[in-house]
DOROZA-473004 format. One record per residue: residue in one letter; x, y, z of N, C-alpha, C in turn. Coordinates in steps of 0.2 Angstrom, whole numbers, plus 5000, padded with zeros to 4 digits. Example, Ala and Ser with C-alpha at 12.3 -4.5 7.8 and 13.67 -1.06 7.14 Angstrom:
# DOROZA-473004
a506649725039506249785039506649845039/s506449895035506849955036506450005039/
***
This chain:
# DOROZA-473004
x494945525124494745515131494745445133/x495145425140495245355141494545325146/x494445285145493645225145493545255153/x494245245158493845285165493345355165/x493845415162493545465160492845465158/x492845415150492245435147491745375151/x491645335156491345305157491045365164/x491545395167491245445173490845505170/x491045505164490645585160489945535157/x489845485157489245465155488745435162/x489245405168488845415172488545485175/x488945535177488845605178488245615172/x488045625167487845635163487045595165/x487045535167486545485167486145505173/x486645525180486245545186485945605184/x486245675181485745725180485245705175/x484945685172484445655166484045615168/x484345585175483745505177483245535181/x482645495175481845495177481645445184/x481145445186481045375191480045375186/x479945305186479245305184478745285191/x478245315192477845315196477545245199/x477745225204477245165205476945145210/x477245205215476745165224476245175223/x475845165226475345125229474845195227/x475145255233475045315236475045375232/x475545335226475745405223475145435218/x474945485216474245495212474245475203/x473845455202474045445194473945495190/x473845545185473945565182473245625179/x472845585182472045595181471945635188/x472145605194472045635199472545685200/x473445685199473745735198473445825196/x473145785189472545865186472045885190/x471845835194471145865198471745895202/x472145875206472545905210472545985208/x472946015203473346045199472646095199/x471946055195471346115196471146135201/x471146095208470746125213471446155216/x471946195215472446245218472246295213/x472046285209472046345201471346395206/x470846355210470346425212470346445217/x471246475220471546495224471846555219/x471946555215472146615210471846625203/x471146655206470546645203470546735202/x470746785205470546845206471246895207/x471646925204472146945205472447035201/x472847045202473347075197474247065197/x474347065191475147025190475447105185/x476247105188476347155183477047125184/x477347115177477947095177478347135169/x479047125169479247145164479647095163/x479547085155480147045150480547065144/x481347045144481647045136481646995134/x481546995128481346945123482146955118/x482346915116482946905113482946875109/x482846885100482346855095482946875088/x483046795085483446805078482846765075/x483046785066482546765063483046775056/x483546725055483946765050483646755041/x483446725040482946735034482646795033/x482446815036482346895035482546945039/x483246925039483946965043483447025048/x483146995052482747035059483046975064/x483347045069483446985074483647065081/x483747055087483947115092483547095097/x483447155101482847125107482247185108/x481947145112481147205112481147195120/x480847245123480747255130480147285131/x479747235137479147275138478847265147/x478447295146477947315153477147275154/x477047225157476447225157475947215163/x475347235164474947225168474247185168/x474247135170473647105169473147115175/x472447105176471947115180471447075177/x471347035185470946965182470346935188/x469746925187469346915193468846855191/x469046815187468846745185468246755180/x468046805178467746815172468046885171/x468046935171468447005168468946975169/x469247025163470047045163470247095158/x471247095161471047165157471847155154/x472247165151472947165149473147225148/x473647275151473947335146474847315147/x475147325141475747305136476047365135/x476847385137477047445134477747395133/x477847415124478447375120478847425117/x479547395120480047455117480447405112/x481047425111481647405106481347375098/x481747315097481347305088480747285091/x480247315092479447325091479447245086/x479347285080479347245073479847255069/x479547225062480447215058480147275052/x479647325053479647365051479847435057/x479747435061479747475064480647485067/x480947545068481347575068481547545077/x482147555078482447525088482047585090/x481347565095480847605099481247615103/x481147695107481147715114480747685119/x480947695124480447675129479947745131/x480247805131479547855130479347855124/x479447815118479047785114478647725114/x478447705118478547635117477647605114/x477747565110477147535107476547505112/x476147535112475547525118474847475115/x474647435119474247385117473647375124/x473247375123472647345130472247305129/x472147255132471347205129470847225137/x470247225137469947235140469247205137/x469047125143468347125143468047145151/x467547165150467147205157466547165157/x466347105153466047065156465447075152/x465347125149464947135142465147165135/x465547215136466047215130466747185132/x466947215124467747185123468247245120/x468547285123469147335120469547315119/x469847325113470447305111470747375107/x471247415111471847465111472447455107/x472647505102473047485101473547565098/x474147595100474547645100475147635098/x475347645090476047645088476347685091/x477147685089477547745093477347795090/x477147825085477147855079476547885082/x476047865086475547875084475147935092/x474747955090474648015097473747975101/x473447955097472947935099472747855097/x472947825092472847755092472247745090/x472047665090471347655088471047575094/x470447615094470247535096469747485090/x469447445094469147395091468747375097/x467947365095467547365100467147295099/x466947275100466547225101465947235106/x465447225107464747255111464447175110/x464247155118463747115119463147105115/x462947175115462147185113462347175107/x462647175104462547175093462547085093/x462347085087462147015086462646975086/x462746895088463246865090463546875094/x463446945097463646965103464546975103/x464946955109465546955108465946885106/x466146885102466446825103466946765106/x466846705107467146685113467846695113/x468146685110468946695106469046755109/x468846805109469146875110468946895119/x468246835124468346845130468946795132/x469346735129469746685132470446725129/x470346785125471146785123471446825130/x471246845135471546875142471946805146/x471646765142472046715148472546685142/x472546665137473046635133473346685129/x473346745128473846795122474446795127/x474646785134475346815134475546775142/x476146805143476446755149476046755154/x475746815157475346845161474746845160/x474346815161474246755166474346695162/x474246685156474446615152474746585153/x475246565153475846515155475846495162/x475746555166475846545172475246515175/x474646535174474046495177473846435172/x474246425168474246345164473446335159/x473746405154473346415148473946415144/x474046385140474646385134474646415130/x474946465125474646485121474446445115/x474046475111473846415105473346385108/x473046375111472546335111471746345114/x471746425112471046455111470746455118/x471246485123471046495130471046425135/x470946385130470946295135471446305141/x471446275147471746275151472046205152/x472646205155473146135150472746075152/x472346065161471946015160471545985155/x471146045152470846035148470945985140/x471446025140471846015135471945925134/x472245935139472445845141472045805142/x471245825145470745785145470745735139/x470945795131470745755126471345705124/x471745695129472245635124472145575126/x472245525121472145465121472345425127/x473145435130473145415135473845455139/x473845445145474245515148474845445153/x475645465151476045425153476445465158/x476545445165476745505172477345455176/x477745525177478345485179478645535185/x479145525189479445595192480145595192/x480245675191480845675189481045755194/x481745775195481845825200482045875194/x481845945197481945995193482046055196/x482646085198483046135200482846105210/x482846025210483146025216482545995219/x481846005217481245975218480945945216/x480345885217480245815214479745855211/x479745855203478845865201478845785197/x477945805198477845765193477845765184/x478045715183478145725174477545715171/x477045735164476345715161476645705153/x476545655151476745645146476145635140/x475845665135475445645133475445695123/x475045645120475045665113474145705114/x474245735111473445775111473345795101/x472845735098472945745092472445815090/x472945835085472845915083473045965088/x473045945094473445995097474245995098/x474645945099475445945098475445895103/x476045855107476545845111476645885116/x476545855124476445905128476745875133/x477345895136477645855142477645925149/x477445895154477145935157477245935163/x477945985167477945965174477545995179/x477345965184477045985190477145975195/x477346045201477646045207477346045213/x477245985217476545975220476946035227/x477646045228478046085232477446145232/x477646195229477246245225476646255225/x476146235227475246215225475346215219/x475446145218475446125211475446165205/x475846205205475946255200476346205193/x476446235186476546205182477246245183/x477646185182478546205184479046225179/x478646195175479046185167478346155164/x478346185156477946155150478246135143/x478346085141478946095134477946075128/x477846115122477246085119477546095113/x477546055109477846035101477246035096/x477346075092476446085088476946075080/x476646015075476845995068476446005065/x476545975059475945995055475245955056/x474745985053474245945056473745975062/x474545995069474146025073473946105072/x473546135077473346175077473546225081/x473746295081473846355085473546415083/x473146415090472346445090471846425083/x471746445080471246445073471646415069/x472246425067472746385062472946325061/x472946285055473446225055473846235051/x474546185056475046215053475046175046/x475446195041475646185037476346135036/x476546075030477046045031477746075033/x477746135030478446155034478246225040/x477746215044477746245050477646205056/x478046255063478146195069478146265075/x477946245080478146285085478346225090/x479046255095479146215100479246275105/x478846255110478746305115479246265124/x479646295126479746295132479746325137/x479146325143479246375147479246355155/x479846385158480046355165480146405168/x479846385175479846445182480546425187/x480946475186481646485189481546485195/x481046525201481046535207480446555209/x480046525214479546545215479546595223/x478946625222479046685230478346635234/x478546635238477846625244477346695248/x476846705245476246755247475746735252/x475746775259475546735261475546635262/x474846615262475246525263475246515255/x475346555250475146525244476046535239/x476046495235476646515230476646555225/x476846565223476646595215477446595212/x477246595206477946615201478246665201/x478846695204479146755203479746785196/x480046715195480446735188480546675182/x480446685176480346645173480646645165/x480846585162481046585154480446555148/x480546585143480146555138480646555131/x480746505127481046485123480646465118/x480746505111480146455106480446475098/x480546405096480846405090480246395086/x480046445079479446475077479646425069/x479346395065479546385060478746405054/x478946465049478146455046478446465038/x478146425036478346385027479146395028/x479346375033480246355032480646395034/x480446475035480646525038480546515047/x481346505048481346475056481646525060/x481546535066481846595070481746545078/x482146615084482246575089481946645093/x481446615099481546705102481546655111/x481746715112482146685122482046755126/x481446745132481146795135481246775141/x481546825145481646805151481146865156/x480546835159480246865163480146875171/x480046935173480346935181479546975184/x479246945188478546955189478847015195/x478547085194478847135198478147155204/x477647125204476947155206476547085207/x476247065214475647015213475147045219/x474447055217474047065223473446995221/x473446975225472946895225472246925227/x471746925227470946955228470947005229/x471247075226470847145225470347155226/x470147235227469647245226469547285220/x469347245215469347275208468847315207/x468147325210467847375207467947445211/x468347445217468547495221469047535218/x469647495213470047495209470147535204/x469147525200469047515196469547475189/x469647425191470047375188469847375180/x469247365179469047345173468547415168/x468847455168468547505164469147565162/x468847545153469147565149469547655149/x469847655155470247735157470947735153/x471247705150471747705147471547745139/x471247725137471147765129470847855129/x471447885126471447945126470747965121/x470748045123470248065118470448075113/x470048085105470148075098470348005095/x470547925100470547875096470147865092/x470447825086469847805080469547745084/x468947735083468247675085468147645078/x468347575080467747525076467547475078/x466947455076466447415080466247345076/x466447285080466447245076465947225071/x465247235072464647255072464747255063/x464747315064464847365058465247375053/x465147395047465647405042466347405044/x466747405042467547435042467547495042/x467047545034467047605033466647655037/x466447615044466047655046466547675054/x466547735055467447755061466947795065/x467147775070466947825077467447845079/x467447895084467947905089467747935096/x468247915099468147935107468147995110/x467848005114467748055117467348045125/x467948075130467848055137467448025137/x467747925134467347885138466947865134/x466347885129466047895126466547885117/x465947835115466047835106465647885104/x465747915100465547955094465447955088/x464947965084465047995078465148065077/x465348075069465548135067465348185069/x464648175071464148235072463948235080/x464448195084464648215089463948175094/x463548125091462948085093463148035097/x463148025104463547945108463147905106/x463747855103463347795101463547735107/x463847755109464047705116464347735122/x464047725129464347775134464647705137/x465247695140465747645144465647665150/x465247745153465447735159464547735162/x464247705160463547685161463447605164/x463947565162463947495161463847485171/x463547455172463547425179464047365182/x464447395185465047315188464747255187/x464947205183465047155183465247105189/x465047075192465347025197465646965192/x466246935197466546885191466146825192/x465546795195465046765198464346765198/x464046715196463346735198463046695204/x463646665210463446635215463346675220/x462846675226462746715229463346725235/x463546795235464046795242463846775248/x464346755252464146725259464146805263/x464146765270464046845274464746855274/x465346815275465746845276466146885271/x465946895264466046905258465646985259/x465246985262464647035261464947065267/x465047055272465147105275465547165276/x465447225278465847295275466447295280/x467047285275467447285280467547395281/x468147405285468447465286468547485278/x468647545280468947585276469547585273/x469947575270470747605269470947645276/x470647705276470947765279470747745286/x470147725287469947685296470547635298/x470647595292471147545295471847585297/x471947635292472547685292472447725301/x471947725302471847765308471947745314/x471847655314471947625319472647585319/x472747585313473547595313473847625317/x473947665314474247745319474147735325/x473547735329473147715334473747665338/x473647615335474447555339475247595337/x475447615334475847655333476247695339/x475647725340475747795345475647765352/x475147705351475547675359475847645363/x476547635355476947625358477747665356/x477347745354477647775354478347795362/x478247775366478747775371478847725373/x479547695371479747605373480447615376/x480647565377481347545380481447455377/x481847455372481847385370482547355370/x482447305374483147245371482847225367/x483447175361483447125357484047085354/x483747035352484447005348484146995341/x484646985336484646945330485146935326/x484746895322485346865317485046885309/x485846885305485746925300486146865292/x485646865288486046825283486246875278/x486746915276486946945271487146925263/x486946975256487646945251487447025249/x487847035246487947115241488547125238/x488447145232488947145227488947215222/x489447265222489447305217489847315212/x489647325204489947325200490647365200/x490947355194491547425193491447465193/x490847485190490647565188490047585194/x490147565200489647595206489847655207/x489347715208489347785210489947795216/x489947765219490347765226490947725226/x491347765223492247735223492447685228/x492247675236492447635239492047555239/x491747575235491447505236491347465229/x491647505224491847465218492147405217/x491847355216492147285213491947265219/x491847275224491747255231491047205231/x491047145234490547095235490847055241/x490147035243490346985250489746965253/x489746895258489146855261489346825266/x488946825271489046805277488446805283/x488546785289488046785295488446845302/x488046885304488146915307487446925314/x487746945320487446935325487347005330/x487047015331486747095335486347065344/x486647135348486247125352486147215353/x485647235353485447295354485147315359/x484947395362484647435366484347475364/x483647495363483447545360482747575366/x482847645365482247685369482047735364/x481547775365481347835361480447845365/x480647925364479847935369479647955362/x479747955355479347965351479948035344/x480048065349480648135347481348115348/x481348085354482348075355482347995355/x482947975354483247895351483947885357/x484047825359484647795362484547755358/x485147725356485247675352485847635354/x485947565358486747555357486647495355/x487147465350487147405346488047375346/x487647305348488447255347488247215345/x488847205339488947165333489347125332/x489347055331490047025327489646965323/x490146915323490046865315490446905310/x490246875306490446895298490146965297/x490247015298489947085298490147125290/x490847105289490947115280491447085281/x491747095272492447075272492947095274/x493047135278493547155282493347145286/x492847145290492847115298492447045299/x492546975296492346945295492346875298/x492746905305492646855311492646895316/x492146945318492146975324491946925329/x492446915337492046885341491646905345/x490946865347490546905351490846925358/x491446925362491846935367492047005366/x492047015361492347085357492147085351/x491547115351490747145346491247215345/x490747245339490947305335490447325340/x490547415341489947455345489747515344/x489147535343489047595339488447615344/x488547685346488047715351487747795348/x487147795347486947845346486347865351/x486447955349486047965357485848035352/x485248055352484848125348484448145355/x484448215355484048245359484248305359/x483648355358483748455357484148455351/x483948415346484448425341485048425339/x485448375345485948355343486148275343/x486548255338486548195337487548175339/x487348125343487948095345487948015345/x488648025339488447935337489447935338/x489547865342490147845345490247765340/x490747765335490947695335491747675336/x491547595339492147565343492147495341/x492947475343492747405344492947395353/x492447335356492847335363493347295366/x493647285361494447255364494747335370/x494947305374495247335380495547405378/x496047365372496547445371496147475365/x495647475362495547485357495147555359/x495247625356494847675356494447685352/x493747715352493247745347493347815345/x492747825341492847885339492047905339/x491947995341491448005343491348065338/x490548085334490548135329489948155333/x489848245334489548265336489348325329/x488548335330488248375325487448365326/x487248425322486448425320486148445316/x485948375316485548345308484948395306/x484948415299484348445298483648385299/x483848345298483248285300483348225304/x483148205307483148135310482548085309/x482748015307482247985309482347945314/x481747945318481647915323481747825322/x482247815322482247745320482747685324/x482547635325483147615331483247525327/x483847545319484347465319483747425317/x483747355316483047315314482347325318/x482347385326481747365328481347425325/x481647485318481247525315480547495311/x480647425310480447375304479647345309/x479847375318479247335319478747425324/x479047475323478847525324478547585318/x478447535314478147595309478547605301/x479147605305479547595297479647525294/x479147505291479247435285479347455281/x479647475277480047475271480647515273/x480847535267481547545265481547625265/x481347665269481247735270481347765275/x481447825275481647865281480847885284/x480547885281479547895286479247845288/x478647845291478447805294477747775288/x477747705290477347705281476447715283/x476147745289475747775289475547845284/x476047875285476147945284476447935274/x476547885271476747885266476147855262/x475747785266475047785262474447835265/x474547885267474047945269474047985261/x474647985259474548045251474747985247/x474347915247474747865241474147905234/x474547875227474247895222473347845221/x473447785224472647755225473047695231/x472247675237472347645242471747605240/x471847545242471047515243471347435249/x470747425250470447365254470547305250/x470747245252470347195247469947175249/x469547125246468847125249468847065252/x469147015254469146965258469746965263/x469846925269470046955274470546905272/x471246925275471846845270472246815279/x471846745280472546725286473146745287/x473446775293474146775294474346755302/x474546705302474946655308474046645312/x473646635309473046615313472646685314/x472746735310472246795312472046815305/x471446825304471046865300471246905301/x471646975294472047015291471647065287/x471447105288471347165282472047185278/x471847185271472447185268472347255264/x472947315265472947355259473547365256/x473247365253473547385243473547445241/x474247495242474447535239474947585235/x474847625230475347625226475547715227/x476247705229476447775232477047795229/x477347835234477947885228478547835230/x478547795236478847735238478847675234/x478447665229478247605227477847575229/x477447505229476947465229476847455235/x476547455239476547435247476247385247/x476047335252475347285255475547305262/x475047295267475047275272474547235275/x474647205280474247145283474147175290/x473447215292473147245298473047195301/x473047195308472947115310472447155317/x471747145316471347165322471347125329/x471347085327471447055334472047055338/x472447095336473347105338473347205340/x472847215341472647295342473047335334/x472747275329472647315322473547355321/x473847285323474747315322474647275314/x475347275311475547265305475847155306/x475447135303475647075304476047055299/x476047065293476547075288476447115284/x477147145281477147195275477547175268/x477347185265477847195256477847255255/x478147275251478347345248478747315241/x478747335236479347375230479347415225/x479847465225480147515223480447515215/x480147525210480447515202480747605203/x480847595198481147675193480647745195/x481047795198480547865199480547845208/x480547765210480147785219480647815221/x480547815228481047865233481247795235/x481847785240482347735241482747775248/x482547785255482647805257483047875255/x482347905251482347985250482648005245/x482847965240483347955233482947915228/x482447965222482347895218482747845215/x482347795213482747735209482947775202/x483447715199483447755194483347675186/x483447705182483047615178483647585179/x483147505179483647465181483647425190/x483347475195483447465200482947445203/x482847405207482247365208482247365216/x481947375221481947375228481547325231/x481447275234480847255239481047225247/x480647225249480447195256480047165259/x480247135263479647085266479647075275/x479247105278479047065285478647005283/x478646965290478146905291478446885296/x477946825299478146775304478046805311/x477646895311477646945317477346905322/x477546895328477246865334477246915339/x476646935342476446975347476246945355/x476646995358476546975368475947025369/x475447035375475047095376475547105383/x475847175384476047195387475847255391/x475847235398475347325401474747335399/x474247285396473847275391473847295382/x474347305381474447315374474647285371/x474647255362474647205360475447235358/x476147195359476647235357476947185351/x477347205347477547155341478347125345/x478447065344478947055348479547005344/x479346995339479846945335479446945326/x480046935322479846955316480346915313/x480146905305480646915300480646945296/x481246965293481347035289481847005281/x481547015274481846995269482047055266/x482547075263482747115259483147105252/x482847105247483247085240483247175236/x483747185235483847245230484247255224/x483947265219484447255212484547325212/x485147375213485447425213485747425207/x485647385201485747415195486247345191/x486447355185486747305182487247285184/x487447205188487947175193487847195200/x487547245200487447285209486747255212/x486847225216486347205221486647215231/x485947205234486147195242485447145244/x485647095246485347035248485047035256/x484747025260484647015267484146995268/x484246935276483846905277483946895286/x483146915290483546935296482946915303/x483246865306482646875312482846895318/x482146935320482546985325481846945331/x482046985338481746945343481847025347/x481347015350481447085358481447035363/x481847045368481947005373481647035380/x481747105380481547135384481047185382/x480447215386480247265383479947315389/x479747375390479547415394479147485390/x478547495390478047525389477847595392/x477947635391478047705394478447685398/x479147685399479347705404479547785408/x479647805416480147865416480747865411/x480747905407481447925402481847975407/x481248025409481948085414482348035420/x481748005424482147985429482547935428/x482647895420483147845419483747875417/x483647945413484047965410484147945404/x483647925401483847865395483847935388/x484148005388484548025383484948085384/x485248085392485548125394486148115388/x486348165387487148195382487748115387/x487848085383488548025385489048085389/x489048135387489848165385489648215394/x489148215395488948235402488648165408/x488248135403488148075408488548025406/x489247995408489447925402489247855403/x488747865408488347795411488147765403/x487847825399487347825394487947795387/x488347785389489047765385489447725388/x489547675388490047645392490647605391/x490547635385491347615379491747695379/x491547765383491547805380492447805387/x492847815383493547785387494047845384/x494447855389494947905390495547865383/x495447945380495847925372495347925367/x494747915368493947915362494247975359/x494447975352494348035347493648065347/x493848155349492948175347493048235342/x492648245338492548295333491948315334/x491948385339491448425339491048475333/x490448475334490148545328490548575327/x490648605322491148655319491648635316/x492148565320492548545314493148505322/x493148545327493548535330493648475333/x494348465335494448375335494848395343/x494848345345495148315350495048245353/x495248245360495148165362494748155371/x494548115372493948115379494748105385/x494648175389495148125395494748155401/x494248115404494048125412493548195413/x492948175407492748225406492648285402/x493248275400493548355396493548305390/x493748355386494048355378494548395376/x495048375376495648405374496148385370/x496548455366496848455361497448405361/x497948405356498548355357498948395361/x499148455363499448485368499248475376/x498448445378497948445383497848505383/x497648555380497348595382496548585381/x496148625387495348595386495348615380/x494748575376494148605370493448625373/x493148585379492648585381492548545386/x492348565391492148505401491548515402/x491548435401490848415401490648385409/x490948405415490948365422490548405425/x490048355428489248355429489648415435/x490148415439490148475447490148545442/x490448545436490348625434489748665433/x489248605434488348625432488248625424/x488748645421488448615413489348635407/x489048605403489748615399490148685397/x490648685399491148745397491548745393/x491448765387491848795382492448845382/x492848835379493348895379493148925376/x493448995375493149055369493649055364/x493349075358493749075352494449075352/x494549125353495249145353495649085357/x495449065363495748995365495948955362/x495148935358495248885353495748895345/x495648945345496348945339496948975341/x497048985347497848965350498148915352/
***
């Protein structure tokens, strides 16, 4: 390599690696950074997290090495918690490659006086627990109420409890090192702060912090030798753990951030037998203050009947077993009822009024839902927006024409949309970057698509409006139609990715509840619910002071949901997002009039569809006359309601029959009529069969 080269290869090298150490005046030291870092931690005090990880694990000293894949859910209200675990692949290095309907089940469960600890081989039909009860002496132990927060990624790593260190929280942790060295350094693009600090008996701990983020921990590398400790153990001269774990992307929730995808790297060394395991985790679920005991969050409903029972308490040789709920001895005596226990609050401070006050129901807020819904069940809307696309589908995608096929771009819409609730006009114009084949449409000459439903038939025309350019026009009727009109479905009901209205989808969800505190959205106290349906996961953000419309929604769809009326299949991962809704009071009613709309979909391995989209109504009108507008008279009889609709338009009538539009009529490639649709005949004329096959 000649000295220019390697001189640019070590500069290059030196800008990504360069530290800056902390000096202004302004900047916090290290002491106050923590206070920082705690006082955002009791913003994510009360939650549920359910994500999935593969773990990618050699160990060649004892020739085990492949990967494990699991499911977990945690449930957490600042003193309860609860973990349930389902683990498939090399489980262990005695256990055979698990199925996923087999998969090895585990749950920890404190409820604030006791401690369940679950556990279900593949092998196994009922499992066994392990009980711990307040009431026996010593009570429960602290180690087994802090292992919810330090046994696993969830919540541990991410709310900056490390594993190893007997539930400490990394403040904590830090408090005890002699002295703490801080510096800033940029990490996927963002300035965090660096915490450099030796913590004797506990390991080396370098520690970044993203003030971006609410101070969330961005990265943690912690180096444990011998001497230190991990949990109750010290390691040994030839044991070591080096732990890495770093947050790839975070999502924004309401005004807060949180973690959505993340890695952990840890190279394990114990008496010299060293391995490497690499876990990549993708948080698939977050709901931030539930209502847990509405939920019933924290009571042991998972352990079937017949589990074997032991109680720390007691013997080893002494076994109970469950039964609905209830331990048992042999002779069938409850020695402990679980469903007796009284809700634990995660606090003994007393609630304020606005904590105590009763909010609505689920089904009330669902009522006045609907309620806004329906009055604006009959509109007339312009709008504009703009659209950021990517989507990409592998070799092997179900649908031959879009294999290999990927592409990104910005694309532009101005649309019309009406509906009294049963019929739809729809006309939209398009251009930008629209796909790869049409990836500079001018707005002078937009693509155009016009659909028009009414009495059961649908007439949908697409064109481009360059002068000499003809469309084509399909006529037919649908067994079904949804009432949907382009992106402004997203502010009439349809927020998510379905062909129903998501009223009507949380009426039969599998569980719906309220949170119990009200959450800001653009300055308005929010009723928030949470529910989980044949759709997938919902939230929405009721917004009362806006005549109770949807101020924001989330939705995602894993494995078994429906996906516009298709389940997912494994693998596939759906979500979406409104927010940013701004409401006008229009004729007195609160109408939704600009949004943004996010859509990320994992359609399988290599296959995804990306969007990002803000829409605006420009215009709007509230009940209008439809008869006297005509706003769904048939194009093909009134062509006002069409205005692309141009002598030469290809038509394909019900039945199969084809032709082309000339002046009313529809006629074959000889002109003979197929159909005259001119308003002086008084209604459309057909020819008779026999015409038509001559």
């Amino acid at each position: 390599m000649n000295k220019r080269k390697r001189f640019l290869l070590i500069y290059i090298l030196g800008v990504i690696s360069i530290s800056v150490p902390i000096a202004a005046a302004d900047s916090p030291d290290a002491k106050e950074l923590l206070r920082r870092f705690t006082e955002a931690r009791k913003n994510f005090t009360s939650f549920i997290f359910e994500c999935e990880a593969t773990n990618t694990f050699n160990y060649p000293q004892r020739n085990w090495n492949g990967k494990r894949y699991s499911k977990l859910e945690c449930r957490f209200d600042g003193n309860r918690g609860r973990t349930r675990n389902a683990m498939w692949g090399k489980v262990d290095i005695r256990s055979p490659n698990v199925s996923e309907n087999q998969a090895h089940y585990t749950s920890d469960l404190w409820d604030g006086e006791n401690y369940y600890s679950y556990n279900r081989g593949y092998r196994s039909d009922s499992g066994h627990v392990m009980l711990s009860r307040g009431k026996d002496p010593g009570g429960v132990p602290k180690a087994y109420k802090n292992r919810i927060k330090g046994s696993s990624i969830v919540p541990g790593q991410i709310m900056g409890y490390p594993r190893g260190d007997n539930g400490k929280r990394i403040d904590e942790v830090l408090d005890l090192a002699e002295s703490l060295e801080l510096r800033q350094e940029k990490l996927r693009g963002v300035d965090c702060y660096v915490i450099e600090a030796v913590v004797k008996g506990h390991g080396k701990y370098t520690v970044w912090i993203d003030p971006t983020h609410d101070y969330h921990l961005a990265k943690i590398h912690i180096h444990r030798k011998e001497n230190d400790y991990f949990e109750n153990r010290r390691a040994g001269k030839k044991d070591s753990i080096d732990m890495v774990f770093e947050v790839l992307h975070f999502e924004q929730i309401g005004d807060l951030w949180f973690p959505k995808q993340c890695k952990l790297k840890r190279t394990i060394c114990d008496n010299g037998d060293c391995g490497t395991e690499d876990e990549s985790i993708n948080i698939t679920n977050i709901v931030l203050n539930p209502d847990h005991d509405a939920l019933k969050s924290f009571i042991p409903d998972d352990i079937p009947n017949g589990a074997t029972v032991n109680i720390v308490a007691f013997p080893p040789s002494m076994e109970f077993t469950w039964q609905n709920g209830k331990v048992v001895d042999k002779t069938g005596r409850v020695i402990m009822d679980s469903k007796t226990k009284k809700p634990a609050g995660s606090t003994s401070e007393p609630k304020s009024k606005s904590q105590t006050k009763k909010h609505p129901t689920a089904l009330e807020l669902l009522d006045k839902y609907t309620q806004a819904l329906e009055s604006l069940r009959s509109i007339i809307v312009k709008a504009e927006s703009t659209t950021e696309h990517e989507y990409r589908f592998s070799k092997n995608w179900n649908e031959s024409g879009y294999r290999g096929v990927g592409d990104a771009g910005t694309s532009y819409k101005r649309t019309e949309f009406r509906t009294d609730g049963e019929r739809i006009h729809l006309r939209t114009y398009h251009w930008g970057h629209i796909s790869s084949m049409d990836s500079s449409v001018s707005e002078e000459q937009p693509m155009y698509i016009c659909h028009n439903y009414a009495n059961g038939q649908l007439y949908r025309h697409s064109a481009q409006t360059a002068p000499d350019a003809r469309g084509f026009v399909m006529l037919n009727k649908p067994q079904y139609m949804s009432i949907q009109g382009d992106m402004d479905r997203f502010l009439t009901g349809y927020v998510i990715q379905t062909f129903e209205r998501v009223d009507s989808i949380l009426r039969r969800a599998e569980s719906i509840s309220v949170r119990p505190k009200t959450e800001s959205v653009g300055g308005s106290d929010c009723y928030v619910i949470y529910a989980k349906t044949d759709s997938g996961r919902i939230s929405l953000w009721i917004d009362p002071a806006h005549g109770y419309n949807v101020a924001r929604a989330e939705s995602r769809g894993t494995q078994g949901n429906l996906y516009y009326g298709r389940p997912l299949t494994r693998g596939q991962v759906v979500s979406s997002r409104i927010e940013h809704v701004r409401f006008e009071k229009i004729d007195g009613i609160r109408v939704p009039v600009e949004m943004d709309f996010t859509m990320d979909n994992q359609l399988g391995p290599g296959s995804f569809s990306r969007q990002k989209c803000h829409y605006k109504r420009t215009e709007v009108v509230v009940n209008p006359d439809h008869e006297a507008l005509g706003s769904f008279d048939d194009p093909l009889e009134n062509p006002e309601n069409d205005p692309l609709l141009r002598n030469g338009t290809r038509i394909k009538m019900e039945g199969g029959l084809r032709g082309v539009w000339l002046n009313g009529k529809v006629v074959d490639k000889t002109g003979r009529v197929i159909a005259d649709f001119r308003k002086n005949s008084g209604k459309a004329h057909k020819e008779s069969d026999s015409d038509a096959k001559r």
